[in-house]
C-alpha positions as CSV (number, residue, x, y, z in Angstrom):
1,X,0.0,0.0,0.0
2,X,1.8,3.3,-0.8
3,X,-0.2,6.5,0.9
4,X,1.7,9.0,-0.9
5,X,0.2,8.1,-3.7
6,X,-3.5,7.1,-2.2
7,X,-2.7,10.4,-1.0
8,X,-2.5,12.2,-4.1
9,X,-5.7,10.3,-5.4
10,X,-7.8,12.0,-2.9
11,X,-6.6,15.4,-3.9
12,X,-7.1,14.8,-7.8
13,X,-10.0,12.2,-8.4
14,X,-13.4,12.1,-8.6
15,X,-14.9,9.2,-6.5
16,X,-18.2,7.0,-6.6
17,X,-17.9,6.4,-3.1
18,X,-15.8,7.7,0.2
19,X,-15.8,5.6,3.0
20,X,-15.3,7.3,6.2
21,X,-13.6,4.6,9.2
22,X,-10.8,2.4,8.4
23,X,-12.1,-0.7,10.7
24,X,-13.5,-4.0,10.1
25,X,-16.9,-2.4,8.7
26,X,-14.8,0.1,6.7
27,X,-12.9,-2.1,5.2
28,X,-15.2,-4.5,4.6
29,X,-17.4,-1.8,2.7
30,X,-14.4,-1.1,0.5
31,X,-12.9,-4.2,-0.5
32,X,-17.1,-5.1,-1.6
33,X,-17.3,-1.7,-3.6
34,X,-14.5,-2.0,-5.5
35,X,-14.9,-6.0,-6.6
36,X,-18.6,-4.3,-7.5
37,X,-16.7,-1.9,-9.9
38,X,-17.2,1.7,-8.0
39,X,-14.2,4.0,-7.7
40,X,-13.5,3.9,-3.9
41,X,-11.8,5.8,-1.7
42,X,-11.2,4.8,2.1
43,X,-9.8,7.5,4.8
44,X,-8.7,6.4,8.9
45,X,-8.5,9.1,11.6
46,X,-5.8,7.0,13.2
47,X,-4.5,3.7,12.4
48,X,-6.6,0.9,10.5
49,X,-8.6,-1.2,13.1
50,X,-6.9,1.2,15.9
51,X,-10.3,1.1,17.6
52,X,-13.0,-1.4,18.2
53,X,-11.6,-3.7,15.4
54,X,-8.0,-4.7,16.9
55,X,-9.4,-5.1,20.6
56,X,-12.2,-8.0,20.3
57,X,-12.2,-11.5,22.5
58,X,-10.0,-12.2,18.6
59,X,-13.4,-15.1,18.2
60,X,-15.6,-15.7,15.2
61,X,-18.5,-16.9,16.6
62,X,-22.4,-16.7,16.5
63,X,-22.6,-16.2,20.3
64,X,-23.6,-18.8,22.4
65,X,-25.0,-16.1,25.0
66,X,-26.8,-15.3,22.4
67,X,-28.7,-18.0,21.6
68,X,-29.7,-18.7,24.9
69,X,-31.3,-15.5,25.4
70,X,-33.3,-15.8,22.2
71,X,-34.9,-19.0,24.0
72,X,-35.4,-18.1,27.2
73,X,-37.4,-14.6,26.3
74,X,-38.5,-15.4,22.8
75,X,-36.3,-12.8,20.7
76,X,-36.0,-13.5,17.3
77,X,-33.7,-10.9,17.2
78,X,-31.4,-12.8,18.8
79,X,-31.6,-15.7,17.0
80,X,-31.5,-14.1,13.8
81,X,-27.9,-12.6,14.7
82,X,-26.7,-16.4,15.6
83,X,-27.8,-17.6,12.1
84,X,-26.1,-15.1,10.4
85,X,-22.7,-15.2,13.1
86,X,-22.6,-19.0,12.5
87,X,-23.3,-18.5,8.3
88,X,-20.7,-15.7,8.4
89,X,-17.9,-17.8,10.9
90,X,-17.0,-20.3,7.3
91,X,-16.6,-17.2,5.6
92,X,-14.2,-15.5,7.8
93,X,-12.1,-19.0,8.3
94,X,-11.5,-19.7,4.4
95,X,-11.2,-16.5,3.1
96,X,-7.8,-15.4,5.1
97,X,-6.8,-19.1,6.3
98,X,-3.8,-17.7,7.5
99,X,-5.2,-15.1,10.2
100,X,-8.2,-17.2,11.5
101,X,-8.8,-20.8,12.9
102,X,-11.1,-23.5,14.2
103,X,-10.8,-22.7,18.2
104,X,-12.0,-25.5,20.8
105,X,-13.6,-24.6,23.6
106,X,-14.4,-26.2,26.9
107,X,-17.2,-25.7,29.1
108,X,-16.8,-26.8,32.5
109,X,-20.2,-28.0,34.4
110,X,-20.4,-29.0,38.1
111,X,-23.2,-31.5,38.1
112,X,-24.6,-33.7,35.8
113,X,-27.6,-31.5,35.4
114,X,-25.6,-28.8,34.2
115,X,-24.2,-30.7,32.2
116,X,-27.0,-31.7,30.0
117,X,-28.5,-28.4,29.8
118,X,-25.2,-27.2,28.5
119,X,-25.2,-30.3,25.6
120,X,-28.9,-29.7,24.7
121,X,-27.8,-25.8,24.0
122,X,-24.7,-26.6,22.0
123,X,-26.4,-29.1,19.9
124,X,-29.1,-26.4,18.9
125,X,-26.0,-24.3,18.3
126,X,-24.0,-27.0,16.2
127,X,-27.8,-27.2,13.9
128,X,-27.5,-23.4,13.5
129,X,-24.2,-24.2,11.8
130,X,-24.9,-27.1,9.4
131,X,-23.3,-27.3,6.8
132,X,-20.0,-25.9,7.5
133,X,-16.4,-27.7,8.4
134,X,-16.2,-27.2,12.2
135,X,-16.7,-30.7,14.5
136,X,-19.8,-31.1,16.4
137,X,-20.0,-30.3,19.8
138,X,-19.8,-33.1,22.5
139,X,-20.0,-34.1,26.3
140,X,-16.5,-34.8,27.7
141,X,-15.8,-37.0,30.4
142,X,-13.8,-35.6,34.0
143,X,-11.3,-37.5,32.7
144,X,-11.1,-36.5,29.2
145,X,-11.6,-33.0,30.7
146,X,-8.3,-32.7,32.4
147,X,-6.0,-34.1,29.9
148,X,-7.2,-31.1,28.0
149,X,-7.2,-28.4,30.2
150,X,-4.9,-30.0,33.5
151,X,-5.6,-26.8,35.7
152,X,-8.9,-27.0,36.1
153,X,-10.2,-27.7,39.8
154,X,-10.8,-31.6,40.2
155,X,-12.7,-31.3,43.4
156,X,-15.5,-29.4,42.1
157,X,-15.1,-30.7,38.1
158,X,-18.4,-33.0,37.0
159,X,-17.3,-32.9,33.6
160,X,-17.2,-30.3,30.7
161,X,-18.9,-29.6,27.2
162,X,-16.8,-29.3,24.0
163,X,-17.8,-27.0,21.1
164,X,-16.1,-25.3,17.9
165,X,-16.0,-21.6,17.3
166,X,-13.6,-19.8,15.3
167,X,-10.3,-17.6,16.0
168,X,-8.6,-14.3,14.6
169,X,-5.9,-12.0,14.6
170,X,-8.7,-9.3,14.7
171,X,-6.3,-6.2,14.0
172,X,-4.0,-8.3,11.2
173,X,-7.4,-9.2,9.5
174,X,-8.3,-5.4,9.5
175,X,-5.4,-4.5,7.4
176,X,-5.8,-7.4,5.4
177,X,-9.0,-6.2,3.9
178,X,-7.5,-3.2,3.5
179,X,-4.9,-4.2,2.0
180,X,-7.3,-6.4,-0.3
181,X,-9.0,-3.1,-1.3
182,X,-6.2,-1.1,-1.9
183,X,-4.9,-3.7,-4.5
184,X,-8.6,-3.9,-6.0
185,X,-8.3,-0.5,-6.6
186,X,-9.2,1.7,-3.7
187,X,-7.3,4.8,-2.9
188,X,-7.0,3.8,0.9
189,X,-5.3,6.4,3.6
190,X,-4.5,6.2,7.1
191,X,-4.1,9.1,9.6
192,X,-6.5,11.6,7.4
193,X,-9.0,13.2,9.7
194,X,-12.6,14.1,8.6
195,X,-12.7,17.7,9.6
196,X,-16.2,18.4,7.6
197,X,-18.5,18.2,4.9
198,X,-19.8,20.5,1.7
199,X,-23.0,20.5,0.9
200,X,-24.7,21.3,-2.3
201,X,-28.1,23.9,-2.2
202,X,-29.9,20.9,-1.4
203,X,-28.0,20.1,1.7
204,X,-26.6,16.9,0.0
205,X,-22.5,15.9,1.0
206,X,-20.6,16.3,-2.2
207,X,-17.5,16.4,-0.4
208,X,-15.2,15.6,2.6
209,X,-12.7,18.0,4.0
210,X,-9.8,15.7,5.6
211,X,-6.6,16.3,6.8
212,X,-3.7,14.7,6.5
213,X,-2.3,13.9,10.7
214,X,1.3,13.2,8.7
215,X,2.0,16.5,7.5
216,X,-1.0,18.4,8.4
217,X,-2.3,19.6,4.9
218,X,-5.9,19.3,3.6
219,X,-7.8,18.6,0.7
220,X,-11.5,18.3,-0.2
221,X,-12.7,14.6,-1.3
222,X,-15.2,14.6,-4.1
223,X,-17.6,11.6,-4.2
224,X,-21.4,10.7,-5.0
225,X,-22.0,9.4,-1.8
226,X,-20.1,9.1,1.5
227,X,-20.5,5.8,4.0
228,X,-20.1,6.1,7.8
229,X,-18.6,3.7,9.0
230,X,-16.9,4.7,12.4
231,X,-18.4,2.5,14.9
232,X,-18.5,3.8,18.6
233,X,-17.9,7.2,16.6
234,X,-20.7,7.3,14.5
235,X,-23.2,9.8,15.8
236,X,-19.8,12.7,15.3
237,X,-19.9,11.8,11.6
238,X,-24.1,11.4,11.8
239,X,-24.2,14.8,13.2
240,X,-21.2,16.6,10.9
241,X,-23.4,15.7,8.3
242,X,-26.9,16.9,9.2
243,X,-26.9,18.7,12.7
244,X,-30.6,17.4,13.6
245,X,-29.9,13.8,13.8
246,X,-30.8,12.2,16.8
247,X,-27.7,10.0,18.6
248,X,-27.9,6.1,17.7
249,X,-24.9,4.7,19.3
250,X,-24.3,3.0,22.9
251,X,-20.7,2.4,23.6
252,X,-19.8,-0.3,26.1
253,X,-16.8,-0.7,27.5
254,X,-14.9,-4.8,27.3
255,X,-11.5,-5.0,28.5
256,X,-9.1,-8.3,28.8
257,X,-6.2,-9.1,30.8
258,X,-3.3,-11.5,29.5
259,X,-1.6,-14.1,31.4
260,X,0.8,-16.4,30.8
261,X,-0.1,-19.7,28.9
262,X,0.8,-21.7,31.8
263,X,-2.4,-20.3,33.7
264,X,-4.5,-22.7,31.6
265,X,-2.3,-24.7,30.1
266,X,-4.0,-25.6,27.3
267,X,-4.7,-25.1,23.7
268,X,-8.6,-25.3,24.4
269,X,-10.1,-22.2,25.3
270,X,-12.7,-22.2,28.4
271,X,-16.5,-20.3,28.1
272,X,-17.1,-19.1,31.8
273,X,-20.7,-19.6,31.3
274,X,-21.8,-17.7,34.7
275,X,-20.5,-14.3,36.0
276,X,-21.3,-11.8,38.5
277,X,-22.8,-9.4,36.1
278,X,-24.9,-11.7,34.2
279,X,-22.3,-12.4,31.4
280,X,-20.2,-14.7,30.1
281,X,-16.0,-14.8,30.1
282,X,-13.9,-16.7,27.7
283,X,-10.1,-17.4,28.5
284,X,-8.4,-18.1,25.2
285,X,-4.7,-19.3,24.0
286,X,-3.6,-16.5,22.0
287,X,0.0,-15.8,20.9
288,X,1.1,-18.5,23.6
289,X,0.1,-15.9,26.1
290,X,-4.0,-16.4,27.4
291,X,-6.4,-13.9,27.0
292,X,-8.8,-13.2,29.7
293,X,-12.1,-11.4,28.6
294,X,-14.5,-9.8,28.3
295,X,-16.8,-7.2,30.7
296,X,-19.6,-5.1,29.3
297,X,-20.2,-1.7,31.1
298,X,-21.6,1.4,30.4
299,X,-19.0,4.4,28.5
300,X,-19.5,7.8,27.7
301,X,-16.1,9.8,27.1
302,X,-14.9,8.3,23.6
303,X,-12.3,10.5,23.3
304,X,-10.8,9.1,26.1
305,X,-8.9,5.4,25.1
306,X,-10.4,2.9,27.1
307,X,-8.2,0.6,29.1
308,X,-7.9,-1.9,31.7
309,X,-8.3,-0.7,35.2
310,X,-7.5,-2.4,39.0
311,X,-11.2,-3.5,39.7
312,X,-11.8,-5.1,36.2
313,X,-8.7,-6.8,36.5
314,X,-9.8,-7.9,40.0
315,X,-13.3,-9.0,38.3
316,X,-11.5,-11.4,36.1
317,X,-8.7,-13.0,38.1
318,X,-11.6,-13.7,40.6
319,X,-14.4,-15.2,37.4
320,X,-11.7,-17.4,36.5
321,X,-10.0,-18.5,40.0
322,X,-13.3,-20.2,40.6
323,X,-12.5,-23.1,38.1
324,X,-8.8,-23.2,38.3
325,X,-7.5,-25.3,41.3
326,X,-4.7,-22.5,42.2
327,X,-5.8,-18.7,41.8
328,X,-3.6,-16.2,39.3
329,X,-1.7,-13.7,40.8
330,X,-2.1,-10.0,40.0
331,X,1.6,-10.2,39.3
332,X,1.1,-12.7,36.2
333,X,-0.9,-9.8,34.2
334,X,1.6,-9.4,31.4
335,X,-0.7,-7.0,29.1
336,X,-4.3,-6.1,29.3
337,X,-6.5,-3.9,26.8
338,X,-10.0,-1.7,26.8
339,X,-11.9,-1.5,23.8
340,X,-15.7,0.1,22.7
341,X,-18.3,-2.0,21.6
342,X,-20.9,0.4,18.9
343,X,-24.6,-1.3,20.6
344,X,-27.1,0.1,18.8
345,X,-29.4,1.8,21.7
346,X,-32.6,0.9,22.6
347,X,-33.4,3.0,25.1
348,X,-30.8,5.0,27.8
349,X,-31.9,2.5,30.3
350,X,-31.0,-0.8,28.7
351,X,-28.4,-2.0,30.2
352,X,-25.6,-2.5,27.4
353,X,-25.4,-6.5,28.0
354,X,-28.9,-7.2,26.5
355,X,-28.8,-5.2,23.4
356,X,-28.2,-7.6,20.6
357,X,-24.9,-6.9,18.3
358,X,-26.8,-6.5,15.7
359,X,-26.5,-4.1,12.5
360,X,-28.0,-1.4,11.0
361,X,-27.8,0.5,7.6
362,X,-29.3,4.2,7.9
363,X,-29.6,6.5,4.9
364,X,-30.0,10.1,6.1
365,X,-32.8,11.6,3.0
366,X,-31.4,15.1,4.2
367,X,-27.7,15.0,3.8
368,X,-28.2,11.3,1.8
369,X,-25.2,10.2,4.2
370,X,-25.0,6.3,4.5
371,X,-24.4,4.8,8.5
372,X,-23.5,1.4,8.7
373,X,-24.3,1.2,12.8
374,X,-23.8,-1.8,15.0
375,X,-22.6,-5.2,14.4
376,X,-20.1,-7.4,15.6
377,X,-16.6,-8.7,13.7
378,X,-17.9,-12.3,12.8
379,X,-20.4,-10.3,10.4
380,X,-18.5,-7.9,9.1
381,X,-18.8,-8.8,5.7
382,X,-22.6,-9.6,5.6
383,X,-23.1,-6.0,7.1
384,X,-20.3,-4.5,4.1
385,X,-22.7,-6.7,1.7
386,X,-25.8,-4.9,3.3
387,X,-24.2,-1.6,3.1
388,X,-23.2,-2.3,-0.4
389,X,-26.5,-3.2,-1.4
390,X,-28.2,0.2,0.0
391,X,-25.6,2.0,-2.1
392,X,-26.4,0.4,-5.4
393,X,-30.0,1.1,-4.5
394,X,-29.2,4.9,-4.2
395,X,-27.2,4.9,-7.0
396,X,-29.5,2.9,-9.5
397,X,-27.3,0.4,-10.3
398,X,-27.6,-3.5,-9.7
399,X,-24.2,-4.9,-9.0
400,X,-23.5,-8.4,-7.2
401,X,-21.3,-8.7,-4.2
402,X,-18.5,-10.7,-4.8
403,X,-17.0,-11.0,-1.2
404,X,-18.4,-14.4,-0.5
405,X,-15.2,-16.3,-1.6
406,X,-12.6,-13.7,-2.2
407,X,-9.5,-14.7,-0.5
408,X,-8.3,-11.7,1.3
409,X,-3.8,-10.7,0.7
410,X,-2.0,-13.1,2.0
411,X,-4.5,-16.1,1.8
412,X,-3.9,-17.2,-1.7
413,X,-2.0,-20.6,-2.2
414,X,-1.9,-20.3,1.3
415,X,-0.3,-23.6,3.3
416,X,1.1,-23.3,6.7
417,X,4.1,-26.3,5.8
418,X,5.9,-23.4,3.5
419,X,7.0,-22.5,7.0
420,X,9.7,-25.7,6.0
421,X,10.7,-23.7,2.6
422,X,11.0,-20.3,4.5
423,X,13.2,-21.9,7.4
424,X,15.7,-23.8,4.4
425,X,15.9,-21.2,1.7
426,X,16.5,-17.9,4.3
427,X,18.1,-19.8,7.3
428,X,15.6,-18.6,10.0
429,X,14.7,-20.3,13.0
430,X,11.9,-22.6,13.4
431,X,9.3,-20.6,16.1
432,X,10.7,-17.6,13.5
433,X,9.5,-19.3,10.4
434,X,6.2,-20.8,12.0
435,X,5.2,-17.3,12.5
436,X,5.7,-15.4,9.5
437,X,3.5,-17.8,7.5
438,X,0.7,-17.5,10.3
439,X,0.8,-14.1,9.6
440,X,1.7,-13.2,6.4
441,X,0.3,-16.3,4.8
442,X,1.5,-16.6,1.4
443,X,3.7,-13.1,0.8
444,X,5.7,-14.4,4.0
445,X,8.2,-15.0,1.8
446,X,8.6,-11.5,0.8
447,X,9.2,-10.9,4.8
448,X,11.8,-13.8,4.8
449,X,13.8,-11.8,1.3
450,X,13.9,-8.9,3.3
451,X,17.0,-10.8,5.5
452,X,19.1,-11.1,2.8
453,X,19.0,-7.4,1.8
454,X,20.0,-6.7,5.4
455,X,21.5,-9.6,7.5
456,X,21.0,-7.5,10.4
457,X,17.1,-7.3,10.1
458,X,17.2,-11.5,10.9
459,X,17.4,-11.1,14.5
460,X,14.9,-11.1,16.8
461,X,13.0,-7.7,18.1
462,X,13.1,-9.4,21.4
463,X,15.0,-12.5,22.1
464,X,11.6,-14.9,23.9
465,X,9.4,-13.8,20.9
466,X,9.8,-15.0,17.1
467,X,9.3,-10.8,15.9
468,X,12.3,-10.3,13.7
469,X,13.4,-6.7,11.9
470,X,12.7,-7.4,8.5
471,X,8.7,-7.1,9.5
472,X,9.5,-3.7,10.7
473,X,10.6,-2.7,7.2
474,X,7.9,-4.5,5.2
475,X,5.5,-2.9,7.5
476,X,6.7,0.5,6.7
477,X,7.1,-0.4,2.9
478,X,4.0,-2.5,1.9
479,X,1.5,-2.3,4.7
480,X,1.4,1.5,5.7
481,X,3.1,1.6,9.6
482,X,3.5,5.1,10.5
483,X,3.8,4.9,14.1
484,X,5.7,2.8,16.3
485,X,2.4,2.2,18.2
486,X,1.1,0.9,14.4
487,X,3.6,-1.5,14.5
488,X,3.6,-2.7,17.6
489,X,0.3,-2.9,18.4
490,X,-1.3,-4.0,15.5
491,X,0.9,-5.3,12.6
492,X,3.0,-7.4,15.5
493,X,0.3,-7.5,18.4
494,X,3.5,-7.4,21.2
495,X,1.5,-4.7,23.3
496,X,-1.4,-6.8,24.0
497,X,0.9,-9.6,25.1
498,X,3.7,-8.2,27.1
499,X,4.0,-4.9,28.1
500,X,7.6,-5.1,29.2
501,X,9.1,-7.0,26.1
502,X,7.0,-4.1,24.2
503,X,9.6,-1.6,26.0
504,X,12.3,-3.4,25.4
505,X,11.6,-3.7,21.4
506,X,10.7,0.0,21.4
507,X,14.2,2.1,20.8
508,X,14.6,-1.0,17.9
509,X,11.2,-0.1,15.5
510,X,11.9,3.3,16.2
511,X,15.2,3.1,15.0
512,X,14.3,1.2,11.9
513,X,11.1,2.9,11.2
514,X,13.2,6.5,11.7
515,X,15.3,4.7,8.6
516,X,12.8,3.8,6.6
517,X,10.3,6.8,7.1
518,X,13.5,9.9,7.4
519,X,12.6,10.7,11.3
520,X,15.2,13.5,12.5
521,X,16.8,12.4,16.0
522,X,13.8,14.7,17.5
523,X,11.2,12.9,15.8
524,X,12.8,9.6,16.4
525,X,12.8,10.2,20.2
526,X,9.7,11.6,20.4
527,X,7.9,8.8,18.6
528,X,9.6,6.6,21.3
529,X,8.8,9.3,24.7
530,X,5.0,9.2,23.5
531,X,4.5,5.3,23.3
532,X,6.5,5.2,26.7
533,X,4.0,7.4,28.0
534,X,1.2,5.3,27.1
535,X,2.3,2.0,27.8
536,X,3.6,3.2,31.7
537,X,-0.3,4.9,31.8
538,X,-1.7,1.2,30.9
539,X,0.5,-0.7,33.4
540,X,-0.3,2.0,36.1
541,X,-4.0,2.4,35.9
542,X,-4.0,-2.0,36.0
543,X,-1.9,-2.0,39.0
């Protein structure tokens, strides 16, 4: 992706369509337009999937929750959002193989009882999903139960319920579809801020005013029709547009702590069916670290980064001590994150935990903006496709989606035992090798050629972790990293994992993006004084 260029397209071009949010929905919307044949152009505030997208539970699922709430009080709702979760999860899995997986997961149950109950309500999940590759879900002995998941509490273990959901890199998966846009033909650009709209003498949007956060110029982006897609941030664009809008969005709060792997020892993730707030908590192998998640509460200052604080973290050592036969210490939290959820509101007094994830597309008459509101990752497409479909409406055209089966950059000819080739042909180590193909599927090679340019960008960021240089540089050069915080929270994922090996790698992508990107000394250090900043104000406010 090159955003000097994208950058340049914005200024000069006419578009079909400006997408406003560089997120999951975003994204999706773009990469659907273009395969549709509309001239597309896609602007980010901040960083692609900086928000909501790169700080989910990282599962494609239909939501179990959900489906038991659609039973017990009758909402169809509900239920219709599990069909279309589970439909969705097989599309999510095949089309970027190398950034999402089958995930087992482990119920415990207490009684025999519970058991059953929690067998009948997987089964009328695993119907939901017929038709697609995941096993069926099934009732697992004690036995069975702790040569899966060995720290689970024996005195108090009945037995536990197996099921199938799926698992993503969430923020990777982002910029994949991105990146998939961009090479379909969208002028896609990061870090350019929508400061306002012009209207025509009908009040219709005919063009964006954005500024560019890298050097601080602006231009005005001419399209036929502009598409919100800015999640928790919605209503600001809803309102630039036409002032008399009334607000739409409910942001809740969800925040995860990370632990070491050893806390569960397992490769089997656990659903915490039962919490103290009426929800339920998943603990998950990710990155051979475990993430801990999630809590739903009430949050009103968006412009405030949400992040993990003493209590929640004291909330979820406690949900998951209660299966575990020894109790995590507070000093075994090695990361934790904060992230909105954009719940479509009901009413102010709902609490945030019942309104269902679902979607809506809103066409403002008035301005003749387009809001894609709501939703939840596993649907992401199916929303872009709903989205998509209101657009050709407005604009009179019929054009089929085409996202169904479109295997997103790094997917194609994807297979994970290339790891083998990349390990032989550019001498890297094994873990090293293992983990560029998972995450740059196919174009990992172009990673691995990036050592012999430089043998120095081989070695490791940090020495426990298989991060090397090289994926600094093709960052920078192919997959638009302007930040250190871009890199290392998103394209790499090291801050959600380990806060301290995150310090530790920090001077390094500094010095290599300053390289790459011409940072003066002053810039250079300041990149690296900001990110310290933040990361001390995460580990402080967890303490």
């Amino acid at each position: 992706m090159n955003r000097a260029k994208n950058l340049q397209r914005l200024q000069n071009e006419m578009f079909d369509i400006c997408i406003i949010g560089g997120g999951a929905s975003g994204a999706g919307c773009a990469l659907d337009a273009a395969l549709r044949g509309f001239k597309v152009a896609l602007i980010e505030k901040n960083d692609f999937a900086s928000e909501t997208s790169s700080k989910s539970t990282k599962l494609i699922h239909g939501g179990v929750r959900y489906l038991e709430q659609a039973f017990k009080n009758l909402d169809f709702a509900q239920l219709k959002q599990v069909k279309h979760g589970l439909e969705e999860r097989q599309i999510v899995l095949q089309n970027a193989p190398h950034l999402a997986r089958p995930l087992p997961l482990l119920t415990p149950v207490f009684s025999w009882f519970e058991g059953l109950y929690f067998t009948i309500g997987l089964r009328m999940y695993d119907f939901f999903a017929k038709g697609d590759s995941l096993p069926k879900s099934r009732w697992l002995s004690k036995k069975e139960t702790m040569l899966r998941m060995p720290t689970l509490n024996a005195k108090k273990l009945h037995s536990a319920v197996l099921y199938f959901d799926g698992q993503l890199d969430d923020a990777r998966y982002c910029l994949a579809l991105a990146h998939a846009a961009d090479e379909a033909g969208v002028a896609v650009v990061n870090y350019a801020e929508l400061l306002d709209f012009k209207v025509d003498g009908s009040k219709k949007l005919t063009e964006a005013v954005v500024k560019s956060l890298t050097n601080g110029e602006s231009c005005a982006i001419k399209a036929n029709l502009f598409i919100n897609c800015t999640g928790a941030f919605a209503d600001t664009v809803r309102l630039k547009a036409n002032p008399k809008l009334t607000k739409r969005i409910r942001p809740s709060k969800g925040v995860h702590v990370v632990l070491p792997y050893e806390v569960l020892k397992s490769e089997d993730a656990m659903l915490i069916p039962k919490t103290s707030d009426g929800r339920v908590v998943f603990a998950i192998p990710f990155e051979g670290q475990l993430l801990l998640g999630t809590t739903d509460t009430d949050y009103r200052d968006i412009d405030k980064e949400p992040i993990l604080e003493e209590q929640e973290v004291d909330f979820l050592l406690d949900t998951l001590t209660r299966y575990l036969a020894k109790r995590p210490d507070r000093s075994q939290v090695k990361a934790g994150f904060g992230g909105l959820r954009p719940l479509l509101a009901a009413s102010e007094s709902a609490s945030t935990k019942k309104l269902v994830r679902d979607h809506e597309v809103e066409h403002d008459e008035l301005s003749n903006l387009v809001s894609l509101l709501g939703g939840k990752w596993t649907t992401y497409r199916y929303m872009a496709q709903d989205t998509i479909d209101k657009v050709c409406e407005l604009l009179g055209v019929e054009r089929e989606c085409k996202t169904t089966n479109h295997v997103l950059v790094g997917g194609e000819d994807y297979a994970f035992e290339d790891w083998k080739i990349i390990q032989t042909v550019y001498r890297l180590a094994k873990d090293i090798s293992k983990h560029l193909i998972r995450k740059y599927g196919s174009r990992a090679h172009k990673v691995a050629r990036m050592t012999q340019e430089n043998s120095a960008w081989a070695q490791r960021l940090v020495e426990k972790y298989p991060f090397i240089q090289a994926e600094v540089i093709y960052q920078v050069r192919e997959e638009m990293a302007i930040t250190v915080r871009d890199v290392l929270a998103r394209r790499i994922r090291l801050e959600i994992m380990d806060w301290e090996a995150t310090q530790e790698a920090l001077p390094i992508v500094a010095s290599l993006m300053a390289q790459e990107l011409g940072w003066t000394s002053e810039q250079k250090q300041q990149q690296i004084e900001d990110y310290q900043a933040q990361l001390q104000s995460f580990m402080k406010a967890a303490e």
